[in-house]
Structure formats: structure tokens, C-alpha cells
N, C-alpha and C positions, 0 to 999 in steps of 0.2 A: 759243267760249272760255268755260271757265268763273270766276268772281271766286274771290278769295282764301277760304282758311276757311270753304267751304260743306262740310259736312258729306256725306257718299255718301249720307244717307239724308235730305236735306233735297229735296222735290218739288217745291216752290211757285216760277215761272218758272225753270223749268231745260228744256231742249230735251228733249223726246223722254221728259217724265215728266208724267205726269198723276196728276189725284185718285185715279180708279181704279187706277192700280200704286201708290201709297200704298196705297189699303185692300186690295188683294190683298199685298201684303207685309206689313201687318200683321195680316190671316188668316194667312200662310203658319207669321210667328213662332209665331201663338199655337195651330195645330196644331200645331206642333212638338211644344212646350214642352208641351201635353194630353197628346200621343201619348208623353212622356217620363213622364207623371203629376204634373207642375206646374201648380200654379193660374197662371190669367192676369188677372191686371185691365186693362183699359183706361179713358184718363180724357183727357177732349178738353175744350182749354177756348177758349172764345171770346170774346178780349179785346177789349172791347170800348172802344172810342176809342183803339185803339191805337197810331191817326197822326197825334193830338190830343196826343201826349206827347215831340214833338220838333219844331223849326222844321219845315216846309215845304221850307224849301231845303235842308235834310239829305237829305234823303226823296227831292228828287230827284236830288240830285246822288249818293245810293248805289246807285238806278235805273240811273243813268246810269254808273258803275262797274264796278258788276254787270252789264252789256250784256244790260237789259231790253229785250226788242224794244219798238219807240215804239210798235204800237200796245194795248199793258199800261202804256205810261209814260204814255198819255194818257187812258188808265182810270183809272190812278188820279191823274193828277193832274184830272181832273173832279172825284172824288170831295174831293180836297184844296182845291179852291176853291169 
């Protein structure tokens, strides 16, 4: 099952998508977009304490929501305490 408002092209805990089909899909966009003669930028950013900026119990209970497999929900909640 997937949660509400995840976007088709959001990768991160979703079944059967990995980091790797993220950066091949965003090669594939930006061959495209060359082979049309479009510039492409890309810009990745990595924020940082970004689970430092909401309760704890938010965080899991949207884990828990989102039907994070527990063992992703126990990864990160190690990292949470």
C-alpha cells in the first residue's frame, strides 16, 4: 500500500525503488532534455538535522502511516534516540 501524497517520483522507502532507479531516471531526464539541446543542472541538497526539526513522535507515528517496514522504522528510530 502506498500513503497518501507521495509523489510518482518520490524513491525514498517506497517498495521496489531504489537509489539506483532514482539516479537512472534522473540520467534518463537529462539525456533527454541534452538530446533536445536543453541545458540540465542538477543540485542535491543534504539537509542536514533534518529530524532534529520536528518531535520524535511525529516522525514515527508518519513512519508508521506511511507503512514503513519496521525494520527502516528501527533504523531510524536508533538514529532518533
Amino acid at each position: 500500500m502506498v500513503g497518501p501524497d507521495l509523489a510518482d517520483n518520490q524513491y525514498g522507502f517506497r517498495q521496489g525503488r531504489s537509489t539506483v532507479d532514482a539516479i537512472m531516471r534522473v540520467k534518463a531526464l537529462a539525456e533527454e532534455a541534452v538530446s533536445r539541446g536543453e541545458v540540465v543542472l542538477a543540485v542535491s541538497l543534504d539537509i542536514a538535522n533534518a529530524f532534529n526539526t520536528m518531535p520524535w513522535s511525529c516522525i514515527r507515528e508518519a513512519l508508521v502511516y506511511h507503512e514503513v517496514p519496521l525494520y527502516l522504522r528501527r533504523i531510524v528510530g536508533a538514529y532518533l534516540s
